[in-house]
C-alpha positions in Angstrom: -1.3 0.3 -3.2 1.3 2.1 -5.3 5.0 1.7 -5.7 6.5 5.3 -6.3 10.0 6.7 -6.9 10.5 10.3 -5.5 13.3 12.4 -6.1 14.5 14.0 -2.5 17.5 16.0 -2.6 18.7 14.3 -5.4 18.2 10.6 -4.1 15.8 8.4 -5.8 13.4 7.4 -2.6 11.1 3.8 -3.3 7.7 4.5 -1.2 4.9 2.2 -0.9 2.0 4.6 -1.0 -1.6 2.9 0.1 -5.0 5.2 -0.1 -7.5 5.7 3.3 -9.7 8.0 4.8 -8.1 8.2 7.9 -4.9 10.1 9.0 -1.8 9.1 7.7 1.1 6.9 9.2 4.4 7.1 8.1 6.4 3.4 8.7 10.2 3.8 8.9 11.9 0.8 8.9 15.3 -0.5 10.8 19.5 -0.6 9.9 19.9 -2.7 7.2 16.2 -3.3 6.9 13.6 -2.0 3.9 10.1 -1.2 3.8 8.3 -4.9 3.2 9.5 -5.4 6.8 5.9 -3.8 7.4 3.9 -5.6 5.3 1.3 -7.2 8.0 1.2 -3.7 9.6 0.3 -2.1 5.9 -2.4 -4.9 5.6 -4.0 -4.3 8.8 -4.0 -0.2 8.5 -5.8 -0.2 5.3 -8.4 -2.2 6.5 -8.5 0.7 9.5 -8.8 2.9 7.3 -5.3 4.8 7.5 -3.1 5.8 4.7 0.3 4.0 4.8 3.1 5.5 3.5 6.4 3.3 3.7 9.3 4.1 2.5 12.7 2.7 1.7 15.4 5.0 3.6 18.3 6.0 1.7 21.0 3.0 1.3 18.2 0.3 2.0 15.8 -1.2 -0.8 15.3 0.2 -3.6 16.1 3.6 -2.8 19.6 5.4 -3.8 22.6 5.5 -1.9 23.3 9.2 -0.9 26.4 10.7 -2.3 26.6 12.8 0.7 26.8 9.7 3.6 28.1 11.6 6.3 25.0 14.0 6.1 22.3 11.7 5.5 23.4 8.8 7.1 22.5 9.8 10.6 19.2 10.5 13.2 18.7 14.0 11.4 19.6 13.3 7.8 16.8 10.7 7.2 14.3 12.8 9.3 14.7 15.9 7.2 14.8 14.0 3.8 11.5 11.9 5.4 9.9 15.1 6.2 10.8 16.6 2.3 8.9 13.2 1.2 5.6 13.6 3.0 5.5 17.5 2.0 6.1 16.1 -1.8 3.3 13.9 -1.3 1.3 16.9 -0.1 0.8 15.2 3.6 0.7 17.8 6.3 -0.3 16.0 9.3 0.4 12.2 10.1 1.7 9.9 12.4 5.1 7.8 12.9 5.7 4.1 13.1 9.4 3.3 13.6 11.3 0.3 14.4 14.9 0.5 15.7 16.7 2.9 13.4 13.2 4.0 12.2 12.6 4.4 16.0 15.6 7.3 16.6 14.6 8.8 13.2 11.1 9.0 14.5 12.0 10.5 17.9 13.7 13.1 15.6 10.3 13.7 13.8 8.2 14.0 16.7 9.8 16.2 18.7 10.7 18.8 16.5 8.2 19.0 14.1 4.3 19.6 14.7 2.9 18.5 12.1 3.5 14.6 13.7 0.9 14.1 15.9 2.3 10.8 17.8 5.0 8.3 17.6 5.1 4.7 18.3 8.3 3.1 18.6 9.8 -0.8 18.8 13.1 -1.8 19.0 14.2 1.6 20.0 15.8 3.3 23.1 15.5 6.5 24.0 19.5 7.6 24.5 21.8 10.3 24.9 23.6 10.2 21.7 26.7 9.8 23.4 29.2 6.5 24.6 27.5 6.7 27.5 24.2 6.9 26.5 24.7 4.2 24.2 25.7 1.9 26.6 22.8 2.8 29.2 20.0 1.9 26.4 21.6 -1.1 24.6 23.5 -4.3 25.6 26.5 -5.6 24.0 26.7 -8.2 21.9 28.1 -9.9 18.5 25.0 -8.8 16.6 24.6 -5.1 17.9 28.8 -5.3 17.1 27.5 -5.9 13.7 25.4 -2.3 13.3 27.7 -0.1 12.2 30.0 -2.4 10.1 30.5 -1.5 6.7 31.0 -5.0 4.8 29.1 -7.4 5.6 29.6 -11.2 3.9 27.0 -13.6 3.7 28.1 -14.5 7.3 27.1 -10.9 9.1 24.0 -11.0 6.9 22.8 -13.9 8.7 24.0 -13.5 12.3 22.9 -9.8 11.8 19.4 -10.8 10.4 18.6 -13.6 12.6 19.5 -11.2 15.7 17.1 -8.7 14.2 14.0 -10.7 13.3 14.4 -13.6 15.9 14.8 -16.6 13.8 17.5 -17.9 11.3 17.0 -15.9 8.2 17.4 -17.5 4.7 20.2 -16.3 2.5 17.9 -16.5 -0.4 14.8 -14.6 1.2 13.9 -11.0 0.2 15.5 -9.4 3.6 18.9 -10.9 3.6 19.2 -10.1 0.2 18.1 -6.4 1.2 20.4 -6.6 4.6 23.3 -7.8 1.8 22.0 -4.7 -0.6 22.4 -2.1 2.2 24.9 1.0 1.8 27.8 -0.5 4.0 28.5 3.4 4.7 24.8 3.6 6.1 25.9 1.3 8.7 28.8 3.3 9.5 27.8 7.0 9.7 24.8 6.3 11.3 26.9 4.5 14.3 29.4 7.3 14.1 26.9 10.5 14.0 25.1 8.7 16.9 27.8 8.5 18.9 29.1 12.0 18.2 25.8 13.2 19.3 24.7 14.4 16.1 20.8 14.4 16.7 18.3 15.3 19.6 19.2 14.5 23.1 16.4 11.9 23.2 16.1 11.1 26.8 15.2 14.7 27.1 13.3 14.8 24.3 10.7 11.6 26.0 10.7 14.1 29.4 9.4 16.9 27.7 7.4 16.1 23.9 3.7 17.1 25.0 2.8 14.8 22.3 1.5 11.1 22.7 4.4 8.3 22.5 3.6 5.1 22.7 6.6 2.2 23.4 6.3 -1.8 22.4 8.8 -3.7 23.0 9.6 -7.2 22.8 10.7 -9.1 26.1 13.7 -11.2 24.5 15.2 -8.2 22.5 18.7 -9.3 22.6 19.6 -5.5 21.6 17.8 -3.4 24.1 18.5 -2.8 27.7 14.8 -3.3 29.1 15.7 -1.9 32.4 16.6 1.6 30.9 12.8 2.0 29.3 12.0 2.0 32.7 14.1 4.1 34.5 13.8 7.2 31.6 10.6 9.5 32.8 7.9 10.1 30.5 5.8 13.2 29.7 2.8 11.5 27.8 3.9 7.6 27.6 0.9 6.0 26.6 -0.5 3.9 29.0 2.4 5.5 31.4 4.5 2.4 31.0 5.9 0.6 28.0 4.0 -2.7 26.6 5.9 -5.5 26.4 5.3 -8.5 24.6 6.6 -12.2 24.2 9.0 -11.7 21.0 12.4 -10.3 20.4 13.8 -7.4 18.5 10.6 -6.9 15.9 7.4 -7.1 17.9 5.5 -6.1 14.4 7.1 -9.2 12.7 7.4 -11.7 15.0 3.8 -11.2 16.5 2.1 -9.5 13.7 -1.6 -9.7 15.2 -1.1 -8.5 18.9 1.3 -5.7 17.4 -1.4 -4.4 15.3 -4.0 -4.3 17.8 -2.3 -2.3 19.8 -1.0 0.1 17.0 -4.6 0.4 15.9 -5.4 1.3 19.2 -3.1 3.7 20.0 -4.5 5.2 16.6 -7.8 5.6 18.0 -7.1 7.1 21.1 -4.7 9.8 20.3 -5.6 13.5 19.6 -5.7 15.0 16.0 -4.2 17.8 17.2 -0.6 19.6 16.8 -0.7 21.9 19.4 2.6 21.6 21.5 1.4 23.8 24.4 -1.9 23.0 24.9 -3.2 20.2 27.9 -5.4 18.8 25.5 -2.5 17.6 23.3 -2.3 14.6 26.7 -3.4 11.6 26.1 -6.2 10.6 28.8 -5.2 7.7 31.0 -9.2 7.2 31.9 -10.4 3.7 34.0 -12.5 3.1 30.9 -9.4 3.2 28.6 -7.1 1.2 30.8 -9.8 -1.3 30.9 -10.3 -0.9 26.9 -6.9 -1.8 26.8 -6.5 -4.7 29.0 -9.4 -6.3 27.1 -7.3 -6.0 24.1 -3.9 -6.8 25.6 -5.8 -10.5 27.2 -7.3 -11.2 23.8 -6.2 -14.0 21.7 -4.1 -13.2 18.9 
């Protein structure tokens, strides 16, 4: 696996590159996160087979801050700059993992650009980037107060953290120290551009992507309104219903194993194809692949 540094529109971009045969998947992390977030998820697609490409966004990790917040700081601004990386790295066709914010970027991705075949996301509502719409998909609480708050003190890195990952995060660990790293105005424009509805309309986009989506989400996410994944309709939800599992607000952290079985999964079954017209872009919901799948969801971690 290699550790590059890639200039994108002038903002030095940290990406963990690892080699396969298979077709690539782009991991996009969460707010305040960074790309080691993924780490059991890189280990397990390699030995797939699939290419991982994981960068830090802009204002987390070791990337750059942007000198232009307001722009890149929001849904669009990190899926065009994402978009700019894979084409550097000569990647035409791949997938999208994203968790929370990496989730919204990622609907941004996959429904406006072919050249993502599918999208799995955790953590992540599908809104209307509006007040509204925000409060439909997520509940309110002291830690989701915490999202778009520019300075945060060792105190919001831990009640932030610990909300995020589902246990009591410690000060001196990598994360908080990347959670304490993050561009404070990353936190804020991205709130702010949401809410000003600068991005896709993503409960329409859901309805009406031909393209295969797959949801995982984690019963105790103290962030997400669960009852709104199910009332949103779907035009290819894998499995036609989310998959929940027994964890909070990071599924692919907190149950590393289960997670990864289904990604792989999901992997195997989708179409290779970009097509956003034709009926064989819909993922097949056949008795033998519902039964594949319950095999694997009643499997031992």
């Amino acid at each position: 696996m290699r550790r590059l540094f890639l200039t994108v529109d002038g903002i030095k971009i940290s990406t963990l590159v690892a080699e396969g045969s298979k077709e690539p998947v782009l991991l996009i992390h969460g707010n305040s996160s960074c790309k080691e977030i993924f780490h059991a998820q890189i280990r397990s697609l390699v030995r797939a087979g699939y290419p991982a490409i994981v960068p830090d966004l802009p204002g987390h990790g070791e990337s750059d801050d942007s000198r232009s917040p307001r722009a890149t700081y929001s849904f669009p601004g990190y899926a065009h700059m994402l978009r700019r990386l894979m084409k550097q790295l000569g990647i035409r066709r791949y997938h999208v993992v994203g968790w929370s914010l990496g989730g919204h970027i990622g609907l941004e991705l996959w429904s406006r650009f072919a050249e993502v075949h599918s999208l799995l996301i955790t953590g992540t509502p599908p809104i209307s980037l509006n007040p509204l719409g925000v409060s439909r998909g997520f509940v309110e609480s002291p830690a989701m107060n915490l999202a778009g708050t520019r300075v945060f003190g060792p105190s919001e890195v831990r009640a932030y953290g610990s909300a995020m990952l589902g246990t009591r995060i410690d000060l001196r660990g990598h994360l908080a120290r990347m959670i304490a790293r993050t561009d404070g105005r990353a936190r804020y424009w991205m709130v702010r551009n949401g809410l000003s509805g600068h991005g896709i309309n993503e409960v329409r986009a859901v309805q009406q992507c031909p393209r295969p989506l797959a949801i995982v989400q984690g019963r105790q996410d103290e962030f997400i309104n669960l009852d709104h994944l199910g009332r949103l309709q779907y035009k290819n939800l894998w499995l036609r219903e989310p998959i929940l599992l027994d964890a909070g607000h990071a599924p692919h952290w907190q149950v590393p194993v289960r997670f990864n079985r289904i990604l792989k999964s999901f992997l195997q079954q989708v179409p290779c194809q970009t097509s956003t017209t034709s009926k064989s872009t819909t993922v097949g919901h056949t008795l033998g692949q519902q039964k594949n799948y319950l095999k694997l969801k009643c499997s031992p971690p």
